[in-house]
VEXTORMAR-911231 format. One record per residue (C-alpha): x, y, z; residue in one letter. Coordinates in steps of 0.5 Angstrom, whole numbers, plus 500, padded with zeros to 3 digits. Layout:
BEGIN
XYZa ...
This chain:
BEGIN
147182623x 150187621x 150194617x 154198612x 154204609x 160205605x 159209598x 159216602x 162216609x 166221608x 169224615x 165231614x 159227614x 161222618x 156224623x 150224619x 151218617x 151214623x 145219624x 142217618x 143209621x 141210628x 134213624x 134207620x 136202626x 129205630x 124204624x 127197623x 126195630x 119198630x 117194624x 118188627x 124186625x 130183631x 138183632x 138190629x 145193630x 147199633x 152202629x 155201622x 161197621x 166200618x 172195618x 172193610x 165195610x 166196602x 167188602x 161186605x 155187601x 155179600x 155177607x 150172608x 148177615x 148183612x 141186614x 142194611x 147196607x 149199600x 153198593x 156199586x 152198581x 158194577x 159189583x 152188583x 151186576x 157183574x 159178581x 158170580x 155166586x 150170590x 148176590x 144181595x 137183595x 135190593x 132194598x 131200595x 135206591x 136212594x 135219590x 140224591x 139232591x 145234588x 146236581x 147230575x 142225579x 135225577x 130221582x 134215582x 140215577x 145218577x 153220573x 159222574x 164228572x 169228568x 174232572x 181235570x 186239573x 184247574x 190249568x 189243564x 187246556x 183241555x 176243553x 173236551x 174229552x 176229545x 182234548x 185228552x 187224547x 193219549x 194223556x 192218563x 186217566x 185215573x 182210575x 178209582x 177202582x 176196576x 170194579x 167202579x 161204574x 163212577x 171212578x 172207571x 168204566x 163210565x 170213563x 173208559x 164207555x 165215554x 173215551x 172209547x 168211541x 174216540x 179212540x 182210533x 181204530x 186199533x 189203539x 187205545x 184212546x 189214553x 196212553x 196209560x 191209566x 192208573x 188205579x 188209584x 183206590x 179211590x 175218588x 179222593x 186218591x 183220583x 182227584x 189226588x 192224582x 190230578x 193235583x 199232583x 200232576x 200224575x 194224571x 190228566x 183226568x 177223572x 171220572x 168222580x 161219582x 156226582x 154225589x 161225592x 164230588x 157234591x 158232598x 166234597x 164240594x 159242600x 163240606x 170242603x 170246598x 177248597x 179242596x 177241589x 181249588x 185245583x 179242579x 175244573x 168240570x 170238563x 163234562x 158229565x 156221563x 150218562x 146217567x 145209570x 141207576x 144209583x 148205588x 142201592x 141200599x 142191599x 140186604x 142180605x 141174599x 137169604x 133175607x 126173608x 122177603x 117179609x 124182612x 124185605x 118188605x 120191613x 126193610x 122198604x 117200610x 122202615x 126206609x 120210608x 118212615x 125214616x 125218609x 119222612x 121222620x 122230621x 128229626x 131226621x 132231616x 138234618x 142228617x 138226610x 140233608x 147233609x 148226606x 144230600x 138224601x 132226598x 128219597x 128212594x 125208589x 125200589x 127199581x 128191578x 135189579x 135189570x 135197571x 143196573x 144192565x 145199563x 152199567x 153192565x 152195557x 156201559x 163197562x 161192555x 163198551x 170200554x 172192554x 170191546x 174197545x 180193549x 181199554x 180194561x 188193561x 192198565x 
């Protein structure tokens, strides 16, 4: 079996994260459950959400919702303690350049938006479902987007003048902003999107659906294990809630808006 938990394993807070598992991998054990892996993997661990011997691991809503074939099993979604999360949703801010005179997203008409990923509800379809409905008739709202790979590459972007804004997932931009403030010097919060549901611990689609239930009863226990509120704290982690899969349509519908507003193309 493996685990992986790719969404925020940033260097600063990479102890805190494999703290984080050690706790989870102890109170899986103590449920019963067998061939618990020690550590995460990291190598390519953003593409393994549809490994058929994932036992702990978590992903964006988009590739969740809009995947064909076999989808993995909701565990549970976390809840962040950071600003633009509520219980378990959450949203991105529409970051630009510290010098940029734009005040609102209207502003940045024709200019270019950086784009973490396609396949990313935070670093891309949220920005296309905000600008579309200005866009003019006919024409797209920005005169180009790049990918960049991720929302550090995005940021990145911006600070090098390539591009004029960003959508950064909130819980990144909070965990950026604790562990490496100086690093976001360069950058000003133009706004927030709408909230959507948060990236979901997952498992395996051909778990058996009492290891699922182990699975939320040691996720509990390791949201109240008192030794592990260090590494919960740095992670920014303050629960979780078990929602329906149908509670990540809305991410669906968002990404819908941008593609009928013709602005997937890059």
């Amino acid at each position: 079996m493996i685990a992986a938990l790719p969404m925020y394993d940033f260097e600063p807070v990479r102890a805190a994260t494999d703290a984080w598992w050690q706790g989870l991998a102890r109170a899986l054990r103590l449920q019963g459950l067998d061939n618990v892996p020690d550590r995460l993997t990291r190598e390519r661990a953003e593409r393994l959400w549809r490994h058929p011997d994932l036992l702990f691991g978590q992903v964006c809503g988009f590739p969740l919702i809009r995947s064909y074939g076999v989808k993995p099993q909701l565990i549970a979604t976390p809840c962040y303690d950071v600003p633009g999360c509520e219980g378990p949703e959450y949203s991105s801010v529409i970051v630009v350049h510290a010098d940029s005179r734009a005040d609102s997203m209207e502003d940045l008409r024709g200019r270019v938006a950086a784009i973490s990923a396609t396949d990313s509800h935070s670093g891309c379809h949220i920005l296309r479902a905000m600008s579309a409905p200005l866009a003019s008739p006919g024409s797209r709202f920005f005169g180009r987007q790049i990918i960049t790979g991720s929302h550090a590459g995005s940021l990145e972007a911006i600070e090098a003048r390539e591009a004029d804004v960003a959508a950064i997932d909130a819980i990144t931009y909070s965990l950026i902003k604790r562990s490496m403030p100086e690093a976001l010097a360069s950058f000003r919060v133009l706004g927030r999107s709408p909230m959507a549901p948060a990236p979901p611990y997952i498992t395996s689609a051909t778990a058996l659906k009492a290891d699922v239930e182990r699975l939320r009863d040691a996720l509990v226990d390791a949201l109240s294990d008192p030794h592990l509120t260090s590494c919960r704290d740095e992670l920014m982690i303050g629960g979780a809630k078990i929602v329906d899969v149908s509670s990540y349509d809305r991410i669906d519908e968002m990404a819908r808006i941008g593609e009928s507003a013709g602005m997937v193309e890059t």
